[in-house]
C-alpha positions as CSV (number, residue, x, y, z in Angstrom):
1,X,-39.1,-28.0,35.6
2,X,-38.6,-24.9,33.5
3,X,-37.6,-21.7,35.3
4,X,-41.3,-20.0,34.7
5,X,-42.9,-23.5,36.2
6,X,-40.6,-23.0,39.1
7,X,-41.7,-19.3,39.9
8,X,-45.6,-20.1,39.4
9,X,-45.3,-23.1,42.0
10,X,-42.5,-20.8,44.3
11,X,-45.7,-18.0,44.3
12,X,-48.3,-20.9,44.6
13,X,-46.6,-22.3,47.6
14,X,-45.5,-18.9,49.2
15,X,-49.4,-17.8,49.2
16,X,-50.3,-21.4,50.6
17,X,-47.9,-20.8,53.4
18,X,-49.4,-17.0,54.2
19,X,-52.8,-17.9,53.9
20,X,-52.4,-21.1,56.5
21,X,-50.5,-18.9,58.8
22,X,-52.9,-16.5,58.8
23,X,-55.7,-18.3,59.0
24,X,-54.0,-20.5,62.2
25,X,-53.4,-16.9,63.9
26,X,-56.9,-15.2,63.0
27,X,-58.1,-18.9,64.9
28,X,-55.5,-18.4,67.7
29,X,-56.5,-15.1,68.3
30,X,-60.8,-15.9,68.2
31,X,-59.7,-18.6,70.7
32,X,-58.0,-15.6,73.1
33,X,-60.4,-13.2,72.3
34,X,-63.4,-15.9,73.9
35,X,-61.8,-17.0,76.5
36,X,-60.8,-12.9,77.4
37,X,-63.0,-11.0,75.4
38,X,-61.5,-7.6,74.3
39,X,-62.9,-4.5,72.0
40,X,-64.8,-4.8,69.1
41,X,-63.0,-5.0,65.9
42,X,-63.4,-2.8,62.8
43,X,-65.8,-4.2,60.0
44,X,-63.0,-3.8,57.5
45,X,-61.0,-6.3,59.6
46,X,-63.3,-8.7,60.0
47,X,-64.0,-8.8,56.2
48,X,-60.5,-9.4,55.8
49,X,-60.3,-12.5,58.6
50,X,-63.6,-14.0,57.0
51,X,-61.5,-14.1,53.4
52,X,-58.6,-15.5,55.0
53,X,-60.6,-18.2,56.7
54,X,-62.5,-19.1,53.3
55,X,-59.5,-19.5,51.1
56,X,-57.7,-21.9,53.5
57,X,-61.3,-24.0,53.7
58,X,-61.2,-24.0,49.8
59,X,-57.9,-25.0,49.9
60,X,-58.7,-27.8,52.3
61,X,-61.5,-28.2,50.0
62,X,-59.3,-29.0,47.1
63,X,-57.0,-31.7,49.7
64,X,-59.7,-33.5,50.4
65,X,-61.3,-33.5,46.3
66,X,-57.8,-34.8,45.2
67,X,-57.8,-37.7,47.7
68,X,-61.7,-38.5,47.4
69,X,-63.2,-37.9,44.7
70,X,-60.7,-37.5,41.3
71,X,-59.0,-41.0,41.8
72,X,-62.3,-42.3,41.4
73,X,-63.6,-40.2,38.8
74,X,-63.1,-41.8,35.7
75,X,-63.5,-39.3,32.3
76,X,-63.7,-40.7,28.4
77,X,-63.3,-38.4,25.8
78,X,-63.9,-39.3,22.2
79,X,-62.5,-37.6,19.2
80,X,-62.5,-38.2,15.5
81,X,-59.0,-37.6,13.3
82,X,-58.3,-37.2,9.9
83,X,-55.0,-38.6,9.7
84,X,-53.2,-38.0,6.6
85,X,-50.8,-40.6,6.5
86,X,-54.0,-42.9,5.9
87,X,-55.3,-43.2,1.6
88,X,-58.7,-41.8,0.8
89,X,-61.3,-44.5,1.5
90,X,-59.7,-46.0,4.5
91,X,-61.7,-48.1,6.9
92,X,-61.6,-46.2,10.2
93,X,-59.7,-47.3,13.6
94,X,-61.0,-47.0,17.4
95,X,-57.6,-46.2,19.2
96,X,-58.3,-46.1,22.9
97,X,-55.6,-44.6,24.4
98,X,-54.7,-43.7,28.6
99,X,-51.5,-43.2,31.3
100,X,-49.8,-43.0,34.4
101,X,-52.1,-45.7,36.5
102,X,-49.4,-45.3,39.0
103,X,-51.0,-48.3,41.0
104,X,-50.7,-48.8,44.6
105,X,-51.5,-51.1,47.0
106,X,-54.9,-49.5,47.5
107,X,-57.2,-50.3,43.6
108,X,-58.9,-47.3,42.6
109,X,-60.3,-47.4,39.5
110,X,-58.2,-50.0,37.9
111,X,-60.4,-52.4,38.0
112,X,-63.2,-51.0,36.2
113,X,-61.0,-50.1,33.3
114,X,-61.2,-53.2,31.1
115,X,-65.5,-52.8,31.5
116,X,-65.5,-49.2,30.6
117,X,-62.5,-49.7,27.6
118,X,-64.8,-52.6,26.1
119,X,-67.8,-50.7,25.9
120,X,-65.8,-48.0,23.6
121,X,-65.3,-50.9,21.7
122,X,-61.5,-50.6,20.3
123,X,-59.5,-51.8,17.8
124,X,-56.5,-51.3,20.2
125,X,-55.5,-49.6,23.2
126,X,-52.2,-47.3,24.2
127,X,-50.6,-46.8,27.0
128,X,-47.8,-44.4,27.8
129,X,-46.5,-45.5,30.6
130,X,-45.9,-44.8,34.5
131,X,-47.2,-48.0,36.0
132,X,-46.9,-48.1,39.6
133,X,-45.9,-45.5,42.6
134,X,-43.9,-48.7,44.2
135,X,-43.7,-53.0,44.0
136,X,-46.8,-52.7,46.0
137,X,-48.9,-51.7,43.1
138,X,-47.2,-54.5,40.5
139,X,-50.2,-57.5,41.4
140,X,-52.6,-54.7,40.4
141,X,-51.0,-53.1,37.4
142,X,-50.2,-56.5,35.9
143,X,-53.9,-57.4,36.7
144,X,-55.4,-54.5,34.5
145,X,-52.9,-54.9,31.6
146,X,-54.1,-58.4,31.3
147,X,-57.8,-57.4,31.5
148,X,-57.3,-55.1,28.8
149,X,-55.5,-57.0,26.5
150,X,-58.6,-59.5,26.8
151,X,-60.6,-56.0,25.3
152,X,-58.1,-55.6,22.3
153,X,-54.3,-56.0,21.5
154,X,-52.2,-53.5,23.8
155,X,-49.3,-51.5,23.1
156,X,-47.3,-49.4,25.9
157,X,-44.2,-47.7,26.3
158,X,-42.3,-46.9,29.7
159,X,-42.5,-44.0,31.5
160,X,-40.3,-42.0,33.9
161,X,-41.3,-44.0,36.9
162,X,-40.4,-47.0,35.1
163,X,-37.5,-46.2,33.7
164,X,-36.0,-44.2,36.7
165,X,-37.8,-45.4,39.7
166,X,-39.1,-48.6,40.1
167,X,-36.7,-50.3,37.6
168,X,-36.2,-54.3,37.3
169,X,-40.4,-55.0,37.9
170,X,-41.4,-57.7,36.0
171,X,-44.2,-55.5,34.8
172,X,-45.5,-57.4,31.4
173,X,-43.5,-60.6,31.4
174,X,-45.9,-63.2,30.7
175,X,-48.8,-60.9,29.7
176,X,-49.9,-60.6,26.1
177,X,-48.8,-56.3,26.1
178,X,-46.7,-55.5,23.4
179,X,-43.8,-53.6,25.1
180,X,-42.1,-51.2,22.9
181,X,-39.2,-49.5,24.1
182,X,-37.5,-48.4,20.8
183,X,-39.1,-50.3,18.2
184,X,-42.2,-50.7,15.8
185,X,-45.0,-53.0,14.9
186,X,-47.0,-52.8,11.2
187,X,-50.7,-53.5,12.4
188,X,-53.3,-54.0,9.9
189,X,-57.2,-53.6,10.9
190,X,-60.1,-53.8,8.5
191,X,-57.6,-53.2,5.8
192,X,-56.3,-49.9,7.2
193,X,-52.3,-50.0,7.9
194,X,-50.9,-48.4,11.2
195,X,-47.1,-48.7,12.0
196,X,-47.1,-48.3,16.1
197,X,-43.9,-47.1,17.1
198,X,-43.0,-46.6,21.4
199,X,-39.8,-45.2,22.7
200,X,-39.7,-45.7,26.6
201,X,-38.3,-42.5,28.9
202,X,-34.9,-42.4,28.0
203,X,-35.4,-43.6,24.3
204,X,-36.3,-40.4,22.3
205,X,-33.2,-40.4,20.4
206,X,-34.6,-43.9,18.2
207,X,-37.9,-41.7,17.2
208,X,-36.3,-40.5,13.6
209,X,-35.3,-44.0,13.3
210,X,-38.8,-45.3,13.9
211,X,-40.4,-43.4,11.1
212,X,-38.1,-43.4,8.5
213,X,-39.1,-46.7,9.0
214,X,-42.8,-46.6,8.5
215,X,-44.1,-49.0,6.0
216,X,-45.3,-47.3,2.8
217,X,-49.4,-46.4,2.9
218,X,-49.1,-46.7,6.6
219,X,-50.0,-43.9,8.8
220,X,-47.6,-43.5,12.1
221,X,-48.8,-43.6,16.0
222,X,-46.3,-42.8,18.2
223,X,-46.4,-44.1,22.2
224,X,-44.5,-41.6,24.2
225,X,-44.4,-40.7,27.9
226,X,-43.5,-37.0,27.7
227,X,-45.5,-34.2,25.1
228,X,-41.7,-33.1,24.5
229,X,-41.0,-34.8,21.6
230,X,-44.1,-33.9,20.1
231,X,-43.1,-31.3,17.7
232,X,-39.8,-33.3,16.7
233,X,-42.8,-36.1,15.7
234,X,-44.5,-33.8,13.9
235,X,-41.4,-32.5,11.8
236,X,-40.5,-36.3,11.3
237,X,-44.0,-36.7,9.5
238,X,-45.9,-38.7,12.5
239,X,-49.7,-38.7,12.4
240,X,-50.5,-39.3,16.0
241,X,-48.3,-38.7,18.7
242,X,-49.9,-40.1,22.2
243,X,-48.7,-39.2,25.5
244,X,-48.9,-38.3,29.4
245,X,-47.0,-37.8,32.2
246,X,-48.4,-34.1,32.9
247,X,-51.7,-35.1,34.7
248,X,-53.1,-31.8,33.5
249,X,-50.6,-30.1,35.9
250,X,-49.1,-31.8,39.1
251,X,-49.7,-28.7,40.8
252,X,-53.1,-27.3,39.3
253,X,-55.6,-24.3,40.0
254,X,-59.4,-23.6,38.6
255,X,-59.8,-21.8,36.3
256,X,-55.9,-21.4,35.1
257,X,-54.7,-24.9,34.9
258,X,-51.4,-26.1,35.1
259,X,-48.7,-24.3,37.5
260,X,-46.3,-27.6,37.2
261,X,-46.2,-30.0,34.5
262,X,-42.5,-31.2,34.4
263,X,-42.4,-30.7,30.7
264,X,-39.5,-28.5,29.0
265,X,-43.0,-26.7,27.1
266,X,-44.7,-26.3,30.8
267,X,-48.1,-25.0,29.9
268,X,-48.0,-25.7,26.2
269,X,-49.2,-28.9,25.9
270,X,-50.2,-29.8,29.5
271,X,-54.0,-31.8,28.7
272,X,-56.1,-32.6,25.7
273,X,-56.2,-32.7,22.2
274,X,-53.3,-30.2,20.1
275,X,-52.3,-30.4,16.7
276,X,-48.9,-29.7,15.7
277,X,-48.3,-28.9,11.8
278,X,-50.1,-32.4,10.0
279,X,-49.6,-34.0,13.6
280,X,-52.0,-34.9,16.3
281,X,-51.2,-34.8,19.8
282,X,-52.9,-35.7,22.7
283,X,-52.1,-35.8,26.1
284,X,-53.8,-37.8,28.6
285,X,-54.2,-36.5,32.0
286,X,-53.7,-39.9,33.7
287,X,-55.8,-42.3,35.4
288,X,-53.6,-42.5,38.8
């Protein structure tokens, strides 16, 4: 968390606290007031109690839309890239790329991912890691990976959570995922060359090693967790650099975006499409 990420979320949380509190002692106080009515209060206050009251029901609002209704909302976004590390005349490639499932025992939308990732029709799918919140979630993470790899070959790198947290999983043992923690694969589709690189959380360090490694006439995807090593990608010469891990802000607001992403860039790159020098980025909000 970088010290500005630290005083938007110290502010965010601070006005939570005072708008609750208030909000508990304006109701406190109408409960008094009914049970022993007083004097009538000045219009100005009253204006003030009804504000207080609507921001901690949109607040609530926002509890009970994070709980309900975005787990199960499920959002494709399409985009087409020039990639220059590909020769004139190339065939084009379908890359369908998503993160942090962080599966529980509870399925969300994991299992309509494999329908809705074979109507987009790809020539291979990335993911970038953060797999489970816990063992609980394993039987259903394993369970979509496998799905998917029936829609086209997969390639994923590790996340934090993987890495850090729930370490020693048997998350893709058996399953036809290539897993790549530091290491590269040449893939050829339709005649058009792609060397797909992954480093896991941890791992960043083996990135300059990946593409001076790049086959000649190949252009370079890399499989990340964080956006922080985007722009060292980008000055290494990689063509598409594909990540997660900020959900589009762990703590967010309307309008603004972003008050928390856990990324030494904080805001920078917290969602979406960027492009860095020759370099695309894009970072996925996250499914989980």
């Amino acid at each position: 968390m970088t010290s500005v990420e630290a005083a938007r979320v110290a502010a965010f949380v601070a006005v939570v606290v005072a708008v609750l509190a208030q909000a508990a002692w304006f109701a406190g106080r109408r409960l008094i007031r009914a049970l022993a009515p007083s004097g009538p209060r000045s219009r100005g206050f009253l204006v003030y109690e009804r504000a207080v009251f609507a921001l901690a029901l949109a607040g609530l609002g926002c509890i009970l839309y994070g709980y309900f209704i975005e787990p199960y909302w499920l959002v494709v976004r399409r985009f087409t890239l020039p990639l220059k590390g590909l020769p004139a005349g190339a065939a084009p490639v379908r890359v369908l790329h998503f993160s942090d499932l962080h599966c529980d025992a509870k399925v969300r939308l994991e299992d309509t991912l494999a329908a809705v990732a074979a109507a987009e029709k790809p020539d291979l799918i990335t993911f970038s890691g953060d797999s489970v919140n816990g063992p609980e979630g394993l039987e259903h993470f394993r369970r979509t990976m496998e799905s998917l790899s029936r829609v086209a070959p997969v390639y994923a790198a590790f996340g934090n959570w993987d890495t850090w947290i729930n370490t020693g999983l048997n998350y893709y043992g058996g399953l036809p995922v290539h897993h790549l923690s530091a290491d590269g694969e040449l893939v050829t589709i339709r005649g058009t060359r792609l060397w797909v690189t992954g480093t896991a959380t941890g791992s960043e360090q083996h990135l300059e090693r990946l593409m001076k490694a790049r086959p000649p006439g190949a252009a370079a995807i890399h499989i990340h967790h964080y956006p922080d090593s985007i722009e060292t990608a980008a000055a290494l010469g990689c063509d598409l650099y594909l990540c997660g891990h900020t959900h589009g802000g762990q703590v967010a607001l309307p309008g603004y975006g972003a008050l928390l992403t856990f990324s030494k860039f904080g805001k920078k790159y917290e969602r979406g499409l960027y492009r860095v020098g020759t370099t695309w980025g894009y970072v996925n909000p996250g499914i989980g």
